[in-house]
C-alpha positions in Angstrom: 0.0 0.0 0.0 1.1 3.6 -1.3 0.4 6.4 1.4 0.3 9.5 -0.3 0.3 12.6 2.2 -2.4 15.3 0.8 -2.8 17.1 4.0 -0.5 17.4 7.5 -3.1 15.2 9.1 -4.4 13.1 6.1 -3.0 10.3 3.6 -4.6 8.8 0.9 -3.9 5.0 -0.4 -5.4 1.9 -2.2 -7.0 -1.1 -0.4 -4.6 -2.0 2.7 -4.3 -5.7 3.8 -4.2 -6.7 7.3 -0.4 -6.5 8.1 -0.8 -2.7 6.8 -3.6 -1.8 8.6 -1.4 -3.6 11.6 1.4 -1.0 10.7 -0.5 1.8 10.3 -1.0 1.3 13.8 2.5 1.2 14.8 3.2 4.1 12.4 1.3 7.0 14.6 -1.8 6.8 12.4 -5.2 6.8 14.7 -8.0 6.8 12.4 -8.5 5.0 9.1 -11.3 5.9 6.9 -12.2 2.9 4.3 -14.4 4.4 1.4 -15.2 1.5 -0.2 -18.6 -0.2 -0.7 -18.7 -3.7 0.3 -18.4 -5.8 -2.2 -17.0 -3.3 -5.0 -14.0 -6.1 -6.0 -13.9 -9.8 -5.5 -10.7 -10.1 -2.7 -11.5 -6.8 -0.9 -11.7 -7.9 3.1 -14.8 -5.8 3.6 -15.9 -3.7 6.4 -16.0 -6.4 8.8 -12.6 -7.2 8.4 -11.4 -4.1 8.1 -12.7 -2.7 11.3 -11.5 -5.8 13.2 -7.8 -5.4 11.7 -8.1 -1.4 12.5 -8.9 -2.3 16.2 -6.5 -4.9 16.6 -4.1 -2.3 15.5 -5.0 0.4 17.6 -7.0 2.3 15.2 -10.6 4.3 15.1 -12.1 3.0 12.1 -14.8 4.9 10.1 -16.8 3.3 7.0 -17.5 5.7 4.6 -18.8 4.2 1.6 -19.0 5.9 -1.6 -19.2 5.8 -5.5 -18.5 8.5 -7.8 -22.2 9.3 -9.2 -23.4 9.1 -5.5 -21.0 11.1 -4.0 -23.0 13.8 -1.6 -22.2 17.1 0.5 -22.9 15.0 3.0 -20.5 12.2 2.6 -17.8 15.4 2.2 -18.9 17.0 5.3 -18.7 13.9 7.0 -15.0 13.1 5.5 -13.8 16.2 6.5 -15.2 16.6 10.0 -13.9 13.4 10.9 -9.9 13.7 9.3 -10.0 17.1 11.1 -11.2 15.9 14.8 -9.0 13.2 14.5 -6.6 13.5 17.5 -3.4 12.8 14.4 -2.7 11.2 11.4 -5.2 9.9 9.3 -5.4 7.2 6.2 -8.6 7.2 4.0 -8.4 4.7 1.3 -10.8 3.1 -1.5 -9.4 1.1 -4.1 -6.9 3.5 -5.8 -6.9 6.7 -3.5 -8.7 8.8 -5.9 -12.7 8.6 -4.3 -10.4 9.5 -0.7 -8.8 12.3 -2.2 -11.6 13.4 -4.0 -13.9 13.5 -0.7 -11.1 15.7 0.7 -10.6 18.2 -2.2 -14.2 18.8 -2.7 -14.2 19.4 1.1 -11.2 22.0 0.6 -12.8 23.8 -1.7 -16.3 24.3 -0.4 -14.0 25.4 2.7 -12.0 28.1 0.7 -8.8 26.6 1.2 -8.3 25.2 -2.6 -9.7 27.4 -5.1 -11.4 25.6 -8.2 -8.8 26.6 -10.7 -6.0 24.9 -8.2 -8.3 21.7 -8.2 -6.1 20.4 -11.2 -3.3 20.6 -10.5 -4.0 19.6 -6.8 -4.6 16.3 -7.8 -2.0 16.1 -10.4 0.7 16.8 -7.8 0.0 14.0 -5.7 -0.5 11.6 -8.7 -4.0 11.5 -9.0 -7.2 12.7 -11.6 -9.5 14.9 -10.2 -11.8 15.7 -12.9 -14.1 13.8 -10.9 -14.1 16.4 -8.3 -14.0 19.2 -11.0 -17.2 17.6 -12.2 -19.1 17.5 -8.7 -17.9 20.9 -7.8 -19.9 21.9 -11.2 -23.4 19.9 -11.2 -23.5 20.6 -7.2 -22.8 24.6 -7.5 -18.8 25.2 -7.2 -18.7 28.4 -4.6 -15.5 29.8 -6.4 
């Protein structure tokens, strides 16, 4: 698993396995946020399994399903509320990174900290498409 830093309390990353949910553990991290549905990929452990590993470890553990075309303001306000009362590091992941660093970039922007026109290249400096985002932040009324 790739842990790509987006944030000083947030990293983004594909699906973990249990020996690196174990290590997040022993790496400082304190909360991990798995936005994947259930199901999504034959082989993915699932919530269940997740959450168990996540304990085991040390870890809070937040499910936070979601899917591009039912992504909500919701889902981002919940996202973000939860990386930033996290008492330290955080790792969202879903299968790539992309849906966890989507959630937080939408977030960043309705929060005036990322301006649209930075949204791009945002994404594009930590390795990852945002035109997703770009897309939301247009059918769901962009505030910049």
């Amino acid at each position: 698993m790739k842990l790509t830093p987006v944030h000083e309390k947030l990293s983004v990353a594909g699906q973990p396995d249990a020996a690196e949910i174990a290590a997040l553990g022993s790496g400082g991290t304190v909360l991990l946020i798995n936005n994947r549905p259930d199901d999504e990929e034959p082989g993915q452990p699932g919530t269940e399994a997740e959450q168990a590993a996540a304990e085991a470890a040390g870890l809070a553990y937040l499910h936070l399903p979601v899917t591009g075309p039912g992504l909500s303001r919701s889902d981002v306000d919940r996202f973000r509320e939860a990386v930033l009362a996290a008492p330290g590091p955080v790792v969202a992941h879903c299968r790539s990174g992309t849906r966890s660093l989507t959630l937080w970039a939408i977030g960043e922007v309705l929060a005036g900290n990322l301006s649209r026109a930075e949204l791009l290249d945002y994404g594009s400096e930590h390795g990852f498409d945002l035109t997703g985002a770009a897309r939301w932040l247009d059918a769901n009324g962009d505030p910049t």
